[in-house]
Structure formats: structure tokens, C-alpha cells
N, C-alpha and C positions, 0 to 999 in steps of 0.2 A: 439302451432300450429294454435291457432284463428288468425295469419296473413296470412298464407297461404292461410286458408280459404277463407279469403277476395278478395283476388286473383285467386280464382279457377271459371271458367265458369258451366254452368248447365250442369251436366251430365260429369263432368271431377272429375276425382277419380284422390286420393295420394298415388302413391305407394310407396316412400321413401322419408324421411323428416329425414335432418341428420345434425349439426356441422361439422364444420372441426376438424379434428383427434388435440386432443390435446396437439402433436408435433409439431404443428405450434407455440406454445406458444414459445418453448425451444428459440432459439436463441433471441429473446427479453427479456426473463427472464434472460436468461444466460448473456448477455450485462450489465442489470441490476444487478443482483448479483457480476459480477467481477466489475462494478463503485464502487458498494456499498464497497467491501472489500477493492477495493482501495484506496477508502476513510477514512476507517478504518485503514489500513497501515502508509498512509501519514499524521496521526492523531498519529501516534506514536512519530517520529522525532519534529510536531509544540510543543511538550510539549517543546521542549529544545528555542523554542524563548519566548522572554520576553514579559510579560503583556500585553498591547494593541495587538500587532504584533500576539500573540497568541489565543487571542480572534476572531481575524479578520478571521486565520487561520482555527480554529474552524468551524466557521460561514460559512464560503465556503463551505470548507468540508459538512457541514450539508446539504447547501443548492444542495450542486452535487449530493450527495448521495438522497436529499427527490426527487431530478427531477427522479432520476432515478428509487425509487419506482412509483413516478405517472406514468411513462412510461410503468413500467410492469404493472400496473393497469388498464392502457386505451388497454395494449392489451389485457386481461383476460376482460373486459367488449366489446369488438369490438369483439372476439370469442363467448362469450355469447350470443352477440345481433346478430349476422350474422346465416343465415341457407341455405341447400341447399336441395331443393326438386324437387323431378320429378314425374310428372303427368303422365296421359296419353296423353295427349297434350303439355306439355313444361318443359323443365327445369329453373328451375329459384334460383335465388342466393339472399337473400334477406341479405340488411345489414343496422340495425338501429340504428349501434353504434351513430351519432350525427346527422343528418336528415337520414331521413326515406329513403333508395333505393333501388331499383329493376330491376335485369336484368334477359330477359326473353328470351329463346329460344325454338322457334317449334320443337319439338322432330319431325317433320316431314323433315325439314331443315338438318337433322344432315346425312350425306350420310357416313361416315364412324365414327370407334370407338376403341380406342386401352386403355390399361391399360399401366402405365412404374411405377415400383416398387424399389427403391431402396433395398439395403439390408435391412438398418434398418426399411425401409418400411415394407418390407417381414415380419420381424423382430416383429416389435409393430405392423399391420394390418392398413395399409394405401397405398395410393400411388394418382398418378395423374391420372384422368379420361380425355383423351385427344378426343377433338371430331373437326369432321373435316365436316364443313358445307359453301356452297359456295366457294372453293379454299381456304378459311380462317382456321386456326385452334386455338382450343380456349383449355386451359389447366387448370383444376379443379384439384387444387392441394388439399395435407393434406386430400385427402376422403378417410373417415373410410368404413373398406368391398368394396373397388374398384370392386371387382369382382361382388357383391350383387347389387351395384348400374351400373353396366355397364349394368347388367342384366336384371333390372327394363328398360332403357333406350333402349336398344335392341327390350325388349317385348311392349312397347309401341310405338314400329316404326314399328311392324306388322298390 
């Protein structure tokens, strides 16, 4: 939480400081995992070509399947490194997976505020915090306790 702090003005409290719901992971894992099996599959039939042709075979295969563990890797490190907290002054989205970024919104700016939950949302305790400032609307998806953090968000626009 010592980056947040870096970013906090004198006299601005944290009221929620949260990851995104770690159902954002799933469809990057899941892409990963069925490569990976695929690879594995189509590892069964290379046994039946000959020598070099087989090796070659192989070697793809290895190398599909290692792309595709680094993939699930760099997003389990980008979920890690990413946070999302609201002050009593601003919301802000911090994300460090490969340079350092910051996006920051005046909780004062935000003129309306709505929660939308899917089932499985419902479901695992998630959903999208949708906030609606200058005509523009802006969508905070995969937040854990939508309802906790809309709250904090609300209370610090009184």
C-alpha cells in the first residue's frame, strides 16, 4: 500500500485499497490451459512421424505451449501489480505491471453511480463499478464488494 501513499495529498485518507476480483484471471488462464492441452493432444499423433519431422514436431509444440504458460504468467503478475483505491478525494487505478501508471479521478467529478453484477458476479462477490462523470462513463470492472466500494465512493462525494 506504500504506493498509494505516494500519491495521497495532506490530509486525504484511504478508504478502500483493493485488486481486481481474481476472476479476471479466468479467461486468460483458461486460453492458456486449453493451448497447453492442445498441445499435448497434438503430441500424441507427432509420435507416429519419423525422426527429424518428430523432433521438429516436438519442439513447436513445446514452444506453443511455454508461450502460453508466460502468458498466463504476465497476467497473474499485471493483476498483482495493478490496484484500485478510493480516497476521499479521488479514485485512482494504479498499474505497475511493466512501467509504472496512474489514472486518477476527482471523486468530486463523479455526478452519478451505478453497480451491474452478473450472475456469476453475484455468484463469486464481484461486479463492475460504473461511474458517470462529465457525459463520459467509465467502467471498473472485476471489483471485489462492488457494493463496499460504491459506498466508500458515494461517502466521499458528501
Amino acid at each position: 500500500m506504500t504506493r498509494i501513499a505516494d500519491l495521497l495529498s495532506p490530509g486525504e485518507r484511504l478508504l478502500v485499497a483493493t485488486r481486481r476480483h481474481p476472476a479476471s484471471l479466468a479467461p486468460r488462464i483458461a486460453r492458456s490451459t486449453a493451448l497447453a492441452i492442445g498441445c499435448v493432444a497434438l503430441a500424441v499423433p507427432a509420435r507416429a512421424l519419423g525422426g527429424p519431422l518428430r523432433i521438429a514436431a516436438y519442439a513447436a509444440l513445446l514452444v506453443v505451449a511455454s508461450l502460453a504458460a508466460v502468458r498466463a504468467a504476465q497476467a497473474v503478475r499485471r493483476w498483482e501489480r495493478s490496484l484500485l483505491a478510493v480516497t476521499t478525494r479521488q479514485i485512482l487505478v494504479l498499474d505497475a505491471a511493466g512501467r509504472r501508471r496512474s489514472v486518477s479521478l476527482p471523486v468530486a467529478q463523479v455526478q452519478r453511480l451505478s453497480i451491474a453484477q452478473s450472475i456469476s458476479g453475484r455468484l463469486f462477490g464481484y461486479g463492475t463499478v460504473e461511474l458517470v462523470e462529465s457525459g463520459s462513463r467509465r467502467g471498473l470492472r472485476f471489483v471485489p464488494r462492488p457494493v463496499e466500494v460504491s459506498r466508500a465512493i458515494a461517502g466521499a462525494r458528501r
